[in-house]
PDB file of N, H, CA, C and O in Angstrom:
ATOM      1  N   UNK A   1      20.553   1.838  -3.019  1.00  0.00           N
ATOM      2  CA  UNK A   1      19.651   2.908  -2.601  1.00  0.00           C
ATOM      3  C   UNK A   1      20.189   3.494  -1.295  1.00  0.00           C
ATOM      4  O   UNK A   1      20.683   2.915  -0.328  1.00  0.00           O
ATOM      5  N   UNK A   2      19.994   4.623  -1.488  1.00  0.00           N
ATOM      6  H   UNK A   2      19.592   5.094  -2.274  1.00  0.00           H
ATOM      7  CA  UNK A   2      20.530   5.609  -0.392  1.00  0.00           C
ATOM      8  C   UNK A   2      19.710   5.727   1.225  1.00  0.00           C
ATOM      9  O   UNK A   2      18.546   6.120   1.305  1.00  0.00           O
ATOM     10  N   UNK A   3      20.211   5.478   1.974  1.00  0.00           N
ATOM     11  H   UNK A   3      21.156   5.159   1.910  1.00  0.00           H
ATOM     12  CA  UNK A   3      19.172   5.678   3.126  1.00  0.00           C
ATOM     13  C   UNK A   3      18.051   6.486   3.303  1.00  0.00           C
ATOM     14  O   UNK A   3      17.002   6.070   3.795  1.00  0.00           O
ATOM     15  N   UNK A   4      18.265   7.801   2.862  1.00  0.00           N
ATOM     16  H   UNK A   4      19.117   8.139   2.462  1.00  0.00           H
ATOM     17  CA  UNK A   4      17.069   8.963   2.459  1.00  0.00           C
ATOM     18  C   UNK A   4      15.906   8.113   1.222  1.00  0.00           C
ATOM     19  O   UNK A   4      14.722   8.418   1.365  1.00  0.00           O
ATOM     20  N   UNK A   5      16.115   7.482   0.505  1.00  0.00           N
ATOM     21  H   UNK A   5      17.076   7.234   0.388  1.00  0.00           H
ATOM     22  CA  UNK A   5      15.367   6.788  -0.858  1.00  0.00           C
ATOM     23  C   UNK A   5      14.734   5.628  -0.042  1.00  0.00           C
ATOM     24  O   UNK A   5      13.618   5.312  -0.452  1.00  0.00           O
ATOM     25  N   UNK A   6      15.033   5.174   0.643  1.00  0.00           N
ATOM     26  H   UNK A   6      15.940   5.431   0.976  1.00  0.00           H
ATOM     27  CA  UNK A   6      14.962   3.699   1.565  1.00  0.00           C
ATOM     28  C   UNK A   6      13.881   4.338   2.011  1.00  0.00           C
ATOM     29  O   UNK A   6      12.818   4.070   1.449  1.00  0.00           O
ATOM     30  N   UNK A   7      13.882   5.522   3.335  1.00  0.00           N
ATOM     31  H   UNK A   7      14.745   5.739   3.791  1.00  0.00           H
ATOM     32  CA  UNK A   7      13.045   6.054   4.007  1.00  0.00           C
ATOM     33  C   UNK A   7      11.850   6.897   3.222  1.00  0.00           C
ATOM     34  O   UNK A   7      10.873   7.264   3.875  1.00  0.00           O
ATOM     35  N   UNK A   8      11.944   7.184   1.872  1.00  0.00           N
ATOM     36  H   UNK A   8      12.738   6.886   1.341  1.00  0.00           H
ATOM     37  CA  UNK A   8      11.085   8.069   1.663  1.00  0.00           C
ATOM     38  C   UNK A   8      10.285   6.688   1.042  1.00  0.00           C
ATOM     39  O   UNK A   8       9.089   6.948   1.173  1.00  0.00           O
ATOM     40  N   UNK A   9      10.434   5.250   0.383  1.00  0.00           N
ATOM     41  H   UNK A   9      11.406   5.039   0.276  1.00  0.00           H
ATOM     42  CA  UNK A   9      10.124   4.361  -0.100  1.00  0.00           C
ATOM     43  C   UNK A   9       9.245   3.662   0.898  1.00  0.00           C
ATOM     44  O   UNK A   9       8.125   3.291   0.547  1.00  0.00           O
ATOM     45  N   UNK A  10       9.715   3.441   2.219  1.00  0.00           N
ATOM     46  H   UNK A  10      10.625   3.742   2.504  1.00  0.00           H
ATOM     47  CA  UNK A  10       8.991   3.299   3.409  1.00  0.00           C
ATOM     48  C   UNK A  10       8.033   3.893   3.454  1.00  0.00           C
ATOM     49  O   UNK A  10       6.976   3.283   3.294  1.00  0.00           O
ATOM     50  N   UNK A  11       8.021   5.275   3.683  1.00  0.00           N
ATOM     51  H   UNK A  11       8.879   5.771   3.813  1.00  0.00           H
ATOM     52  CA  UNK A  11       6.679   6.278   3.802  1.00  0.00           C
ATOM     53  C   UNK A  11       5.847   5.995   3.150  1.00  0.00           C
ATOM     54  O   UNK A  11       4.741   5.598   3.516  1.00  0.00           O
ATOM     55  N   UNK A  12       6.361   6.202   1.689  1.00  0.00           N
ATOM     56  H   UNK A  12       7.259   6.524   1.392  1.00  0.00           H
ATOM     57  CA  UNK A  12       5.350   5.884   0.393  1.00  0.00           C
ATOM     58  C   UNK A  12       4.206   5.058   0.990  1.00  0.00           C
ATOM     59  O   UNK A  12       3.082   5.328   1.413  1.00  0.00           O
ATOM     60  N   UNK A  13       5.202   3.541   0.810  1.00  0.00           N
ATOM     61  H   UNK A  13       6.115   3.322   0.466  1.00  0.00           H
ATOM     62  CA  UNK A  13       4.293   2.260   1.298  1.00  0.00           C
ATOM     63  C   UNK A  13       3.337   1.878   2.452  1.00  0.00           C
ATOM     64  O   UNK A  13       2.524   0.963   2.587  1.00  0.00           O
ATOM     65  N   UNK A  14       3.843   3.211   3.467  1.00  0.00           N
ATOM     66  H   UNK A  14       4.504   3.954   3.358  1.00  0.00           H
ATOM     67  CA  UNK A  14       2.796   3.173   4.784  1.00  0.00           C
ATOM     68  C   UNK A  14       1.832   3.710   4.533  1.00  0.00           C
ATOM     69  O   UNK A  14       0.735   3.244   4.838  1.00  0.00           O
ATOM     70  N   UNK A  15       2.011   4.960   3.841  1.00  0.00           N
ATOM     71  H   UNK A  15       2.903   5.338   3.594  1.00  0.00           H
ATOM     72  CA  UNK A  15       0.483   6.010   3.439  1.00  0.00           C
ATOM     73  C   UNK A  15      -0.067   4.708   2.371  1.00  0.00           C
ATOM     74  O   UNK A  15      -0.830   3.980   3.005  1.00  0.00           O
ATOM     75  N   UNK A  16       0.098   4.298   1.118  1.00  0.00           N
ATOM     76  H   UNK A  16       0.718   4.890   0.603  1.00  0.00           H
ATOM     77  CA  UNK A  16      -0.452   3.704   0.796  1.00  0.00           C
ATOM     78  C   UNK A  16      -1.411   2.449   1.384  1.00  0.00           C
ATOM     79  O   UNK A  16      -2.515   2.038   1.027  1.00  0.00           O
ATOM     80  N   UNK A  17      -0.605   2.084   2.311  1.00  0.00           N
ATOM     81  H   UNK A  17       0.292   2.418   2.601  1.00  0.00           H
ATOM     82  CA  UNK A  17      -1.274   0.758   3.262  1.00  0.00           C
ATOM     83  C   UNK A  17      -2.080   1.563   3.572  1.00  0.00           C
ATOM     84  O   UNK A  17      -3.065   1.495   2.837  1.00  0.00           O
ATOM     85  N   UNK A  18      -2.187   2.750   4.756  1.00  0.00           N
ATOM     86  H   UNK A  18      -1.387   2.806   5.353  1.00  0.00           H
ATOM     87  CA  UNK A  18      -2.985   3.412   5.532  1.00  0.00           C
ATOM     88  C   UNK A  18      -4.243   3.793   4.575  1.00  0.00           C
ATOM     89  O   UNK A  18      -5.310   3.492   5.110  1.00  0.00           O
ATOM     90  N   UNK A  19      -4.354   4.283   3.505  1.00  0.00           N
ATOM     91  H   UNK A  19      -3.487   4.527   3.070  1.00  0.00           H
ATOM     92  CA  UNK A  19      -5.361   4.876   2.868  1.00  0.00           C
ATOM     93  C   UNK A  19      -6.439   3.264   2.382  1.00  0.00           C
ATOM     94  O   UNK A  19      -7.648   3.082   2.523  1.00  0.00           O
ATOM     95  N   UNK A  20      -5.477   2.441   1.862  1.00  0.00           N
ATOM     96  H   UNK A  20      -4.495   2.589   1.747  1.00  0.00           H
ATOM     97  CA  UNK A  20      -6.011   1.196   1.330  1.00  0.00           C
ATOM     98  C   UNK A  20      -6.733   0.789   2.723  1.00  0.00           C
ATOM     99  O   UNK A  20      -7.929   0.509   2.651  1.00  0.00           O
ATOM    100  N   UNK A  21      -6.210   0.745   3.757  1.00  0.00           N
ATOM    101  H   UNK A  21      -5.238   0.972   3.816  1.00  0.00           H
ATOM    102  CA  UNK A  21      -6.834  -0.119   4.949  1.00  0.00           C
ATOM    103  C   UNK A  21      -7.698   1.207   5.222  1.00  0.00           C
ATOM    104  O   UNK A  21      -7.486   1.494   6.400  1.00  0.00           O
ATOM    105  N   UNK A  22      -8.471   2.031   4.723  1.00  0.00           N
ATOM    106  H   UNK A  22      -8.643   1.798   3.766  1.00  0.00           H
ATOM    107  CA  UNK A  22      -9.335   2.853   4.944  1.00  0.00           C
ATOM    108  C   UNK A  22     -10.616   3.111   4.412  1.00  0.00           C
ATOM    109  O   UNK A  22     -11.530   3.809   4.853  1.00  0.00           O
ATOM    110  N   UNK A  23     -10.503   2.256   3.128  1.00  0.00           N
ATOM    111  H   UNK A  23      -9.761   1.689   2.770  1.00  0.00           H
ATOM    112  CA  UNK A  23     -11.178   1.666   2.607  1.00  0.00           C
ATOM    113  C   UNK A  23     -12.491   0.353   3.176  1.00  0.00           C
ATOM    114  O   UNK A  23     -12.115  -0.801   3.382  1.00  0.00           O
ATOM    115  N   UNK A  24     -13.418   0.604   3.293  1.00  0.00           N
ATOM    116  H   UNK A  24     -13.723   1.541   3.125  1.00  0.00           H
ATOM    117  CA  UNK A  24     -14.266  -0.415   3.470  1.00  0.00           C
ATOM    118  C   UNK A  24     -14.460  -1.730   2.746  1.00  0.00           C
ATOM    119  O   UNK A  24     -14.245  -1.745   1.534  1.00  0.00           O
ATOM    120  N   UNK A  25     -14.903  -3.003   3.456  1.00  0.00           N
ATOM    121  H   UNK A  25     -15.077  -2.991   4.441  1.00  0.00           H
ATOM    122  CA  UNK A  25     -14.901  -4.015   2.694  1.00  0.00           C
ATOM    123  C   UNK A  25     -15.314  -4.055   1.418  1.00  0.00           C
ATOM    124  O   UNK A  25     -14.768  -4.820   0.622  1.00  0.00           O
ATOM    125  N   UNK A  26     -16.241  -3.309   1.083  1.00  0.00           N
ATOM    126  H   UNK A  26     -16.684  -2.688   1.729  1.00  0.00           H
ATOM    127  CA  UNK A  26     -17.081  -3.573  -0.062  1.00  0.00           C
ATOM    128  C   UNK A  26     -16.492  -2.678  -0.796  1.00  0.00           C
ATOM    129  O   UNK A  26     -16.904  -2.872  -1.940  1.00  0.00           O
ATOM    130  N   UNK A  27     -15.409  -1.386  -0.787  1.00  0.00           N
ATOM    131  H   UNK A  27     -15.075  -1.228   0.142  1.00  0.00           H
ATOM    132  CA  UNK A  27     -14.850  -0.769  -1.675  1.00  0.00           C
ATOM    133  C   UNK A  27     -13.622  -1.621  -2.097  1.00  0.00           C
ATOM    134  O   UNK A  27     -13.351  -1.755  -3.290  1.00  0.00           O
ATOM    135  N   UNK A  28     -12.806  -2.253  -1.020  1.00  0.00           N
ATOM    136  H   UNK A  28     -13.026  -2.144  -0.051  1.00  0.00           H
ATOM    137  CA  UNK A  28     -11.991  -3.255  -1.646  1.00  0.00           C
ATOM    138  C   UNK A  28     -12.242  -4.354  -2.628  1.00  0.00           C
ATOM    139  O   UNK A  28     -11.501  -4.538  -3.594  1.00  0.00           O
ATOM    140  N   UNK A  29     -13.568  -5.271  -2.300  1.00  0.00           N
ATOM    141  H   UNK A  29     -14.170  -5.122  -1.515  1.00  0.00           H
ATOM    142  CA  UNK A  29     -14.210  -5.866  -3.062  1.00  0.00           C
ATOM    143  C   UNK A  29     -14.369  -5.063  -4.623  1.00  0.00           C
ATOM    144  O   UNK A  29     -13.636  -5.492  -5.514  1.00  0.00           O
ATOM    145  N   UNK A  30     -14.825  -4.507  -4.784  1.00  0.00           N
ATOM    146  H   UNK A  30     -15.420  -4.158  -4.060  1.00  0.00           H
ATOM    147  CA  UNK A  30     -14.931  -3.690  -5.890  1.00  0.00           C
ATOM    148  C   UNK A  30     -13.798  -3.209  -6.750  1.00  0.00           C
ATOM    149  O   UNK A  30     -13.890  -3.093  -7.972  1.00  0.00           O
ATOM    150  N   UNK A  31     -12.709  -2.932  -6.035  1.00  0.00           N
ATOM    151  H   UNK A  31     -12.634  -3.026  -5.043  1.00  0.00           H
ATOM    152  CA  UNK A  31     -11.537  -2.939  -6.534  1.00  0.00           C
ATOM    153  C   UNK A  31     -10.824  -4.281  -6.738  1.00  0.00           C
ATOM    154  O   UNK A  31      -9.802  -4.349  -7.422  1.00  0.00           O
ATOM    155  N   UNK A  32     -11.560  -5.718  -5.932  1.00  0.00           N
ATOM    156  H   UNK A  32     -12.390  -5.663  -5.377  1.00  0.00           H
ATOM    157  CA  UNK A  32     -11.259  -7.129  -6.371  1.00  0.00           C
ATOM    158  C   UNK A  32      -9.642  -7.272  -5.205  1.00  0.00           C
ATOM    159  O   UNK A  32      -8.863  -8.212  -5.369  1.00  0.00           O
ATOM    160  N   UNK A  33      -9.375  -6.078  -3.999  1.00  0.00           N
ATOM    161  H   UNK A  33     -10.007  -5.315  -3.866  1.00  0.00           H
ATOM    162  CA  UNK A  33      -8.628  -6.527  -3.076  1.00  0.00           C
ATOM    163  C   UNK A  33      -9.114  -7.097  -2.163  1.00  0.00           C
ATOM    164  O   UNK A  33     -10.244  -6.870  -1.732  1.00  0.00           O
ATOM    165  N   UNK A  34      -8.162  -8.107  -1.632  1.00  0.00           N
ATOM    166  H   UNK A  34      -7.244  -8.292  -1.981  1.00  0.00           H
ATOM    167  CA  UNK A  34      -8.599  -8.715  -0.095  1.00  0.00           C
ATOM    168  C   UNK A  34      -7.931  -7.687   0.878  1.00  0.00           C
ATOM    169  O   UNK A  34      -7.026  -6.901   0.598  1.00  0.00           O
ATOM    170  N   UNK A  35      -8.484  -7.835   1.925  1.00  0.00           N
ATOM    171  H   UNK A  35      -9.219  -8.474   2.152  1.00  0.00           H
ATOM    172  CA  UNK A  35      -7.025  -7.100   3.071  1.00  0.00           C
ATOM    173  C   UNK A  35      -6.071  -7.527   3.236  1.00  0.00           C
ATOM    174  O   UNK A  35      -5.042  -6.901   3.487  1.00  0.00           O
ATOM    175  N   UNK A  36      -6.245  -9.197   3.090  1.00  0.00           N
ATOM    176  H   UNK A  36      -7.081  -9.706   2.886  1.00  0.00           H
ATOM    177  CA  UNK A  36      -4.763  -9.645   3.460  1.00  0.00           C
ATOM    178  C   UNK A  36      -3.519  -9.349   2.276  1.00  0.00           C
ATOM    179  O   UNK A  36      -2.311  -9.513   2.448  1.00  0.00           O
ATOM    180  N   UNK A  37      -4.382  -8.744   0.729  1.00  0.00           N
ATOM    181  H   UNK A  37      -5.364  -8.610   0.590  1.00  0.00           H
ATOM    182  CA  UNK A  37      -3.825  -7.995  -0.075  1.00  0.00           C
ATOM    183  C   UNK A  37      -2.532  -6.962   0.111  1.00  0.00           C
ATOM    184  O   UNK A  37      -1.346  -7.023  -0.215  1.00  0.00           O
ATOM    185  N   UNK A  38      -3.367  -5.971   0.804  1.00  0.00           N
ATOM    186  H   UNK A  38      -4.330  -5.921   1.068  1.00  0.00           H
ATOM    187  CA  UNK A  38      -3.070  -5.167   1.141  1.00  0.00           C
ATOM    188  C   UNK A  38      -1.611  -4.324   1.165  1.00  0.00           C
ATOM    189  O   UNK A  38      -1.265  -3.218   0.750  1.00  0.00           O
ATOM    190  N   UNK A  39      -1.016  -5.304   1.790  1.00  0.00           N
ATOM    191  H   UNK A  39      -1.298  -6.202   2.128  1.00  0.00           H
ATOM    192  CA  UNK A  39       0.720  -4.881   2.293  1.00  0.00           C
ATOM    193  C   UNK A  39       1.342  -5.547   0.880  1.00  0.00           C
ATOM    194  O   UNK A  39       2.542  -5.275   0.842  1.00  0.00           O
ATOM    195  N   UNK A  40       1.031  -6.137  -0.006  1.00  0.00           N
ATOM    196  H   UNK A  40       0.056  -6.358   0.025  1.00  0.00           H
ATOM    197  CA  UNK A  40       1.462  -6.444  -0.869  1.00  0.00           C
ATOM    198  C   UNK A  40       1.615  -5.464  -2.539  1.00  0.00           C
ATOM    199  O   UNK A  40       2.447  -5.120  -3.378  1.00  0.00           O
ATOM    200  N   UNK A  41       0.450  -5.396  -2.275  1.00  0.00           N
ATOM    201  H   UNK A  41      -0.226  -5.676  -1.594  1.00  0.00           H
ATOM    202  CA  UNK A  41      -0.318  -4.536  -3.265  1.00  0.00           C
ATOM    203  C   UNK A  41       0.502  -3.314  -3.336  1.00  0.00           C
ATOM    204  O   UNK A  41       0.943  -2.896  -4.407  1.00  0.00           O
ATOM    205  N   UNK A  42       0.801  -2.490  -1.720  1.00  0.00           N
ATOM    206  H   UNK A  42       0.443  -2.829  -0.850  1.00  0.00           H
ATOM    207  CA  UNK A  42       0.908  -1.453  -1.492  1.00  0.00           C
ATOM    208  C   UNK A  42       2.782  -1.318  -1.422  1.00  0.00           C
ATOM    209  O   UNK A  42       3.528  -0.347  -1.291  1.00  0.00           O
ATOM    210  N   UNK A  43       2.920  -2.149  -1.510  1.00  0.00           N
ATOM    211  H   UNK A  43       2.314  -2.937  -1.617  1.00  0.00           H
ATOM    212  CA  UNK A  43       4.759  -2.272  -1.582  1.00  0.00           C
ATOM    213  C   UNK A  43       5.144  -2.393  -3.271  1.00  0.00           C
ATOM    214  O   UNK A  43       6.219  -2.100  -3.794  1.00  0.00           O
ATOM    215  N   UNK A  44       3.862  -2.941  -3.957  1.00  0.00           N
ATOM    216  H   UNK A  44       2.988  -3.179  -3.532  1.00  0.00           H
ATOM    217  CA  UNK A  44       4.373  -3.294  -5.486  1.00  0.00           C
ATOM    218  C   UNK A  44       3.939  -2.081  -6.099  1.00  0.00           C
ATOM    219  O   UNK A  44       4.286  -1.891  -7.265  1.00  0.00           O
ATOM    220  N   UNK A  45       3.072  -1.021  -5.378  1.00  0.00           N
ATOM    221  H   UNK A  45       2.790  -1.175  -4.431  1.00  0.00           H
ATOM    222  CA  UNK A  45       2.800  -0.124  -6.412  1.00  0.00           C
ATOM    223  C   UNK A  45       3.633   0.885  -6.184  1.00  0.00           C
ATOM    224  O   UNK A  45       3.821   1.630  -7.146  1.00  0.00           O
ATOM    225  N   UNK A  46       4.325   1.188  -4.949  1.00  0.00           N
ATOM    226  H   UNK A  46       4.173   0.583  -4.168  1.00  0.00           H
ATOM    227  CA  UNK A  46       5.169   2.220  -4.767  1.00  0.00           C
ATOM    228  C   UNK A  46       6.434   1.738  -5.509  1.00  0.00           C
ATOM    229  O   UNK A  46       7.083   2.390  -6.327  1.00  0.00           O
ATOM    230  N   UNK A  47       6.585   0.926  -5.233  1.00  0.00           N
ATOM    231  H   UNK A  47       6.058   0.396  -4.569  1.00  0.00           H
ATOM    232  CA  UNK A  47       7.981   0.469  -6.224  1.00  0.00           C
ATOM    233  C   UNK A  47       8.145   0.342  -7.777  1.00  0.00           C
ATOM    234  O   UNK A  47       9.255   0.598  -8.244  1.00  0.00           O
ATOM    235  N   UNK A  48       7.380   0.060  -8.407  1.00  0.00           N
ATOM    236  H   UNK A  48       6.478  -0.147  -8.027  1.00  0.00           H
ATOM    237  CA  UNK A  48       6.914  -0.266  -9.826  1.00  0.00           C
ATOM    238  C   UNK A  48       6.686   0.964 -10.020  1.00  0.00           C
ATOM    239  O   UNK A  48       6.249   1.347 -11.105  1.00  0.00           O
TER     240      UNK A  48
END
């Protein structure tokens, strides 16, 4: 992967974190995430 693909893959995964951690407890719950989820979740869906 190209440095530009690297960085735009990065981004991806930060907005995703950012929106997920914007989310309230009880909307995560509902979706069945923890927070400590979170950075995980949000790295496997940009990539996949």
């Amino acid at each position: 992967m190209n440095i530009f693909g690297s960085f735009k893959t990065w981004k991806r995964v930060r907005e995703t974190r950012t929106q997920l951690n914007a989310l309230s407890n009880r909307e995560l719950n509902d979706l069945g995430i923890s927070r400590g989820d979170i950075p995980f979740i949000a790295t496997r869906a940009v990539r996949n």
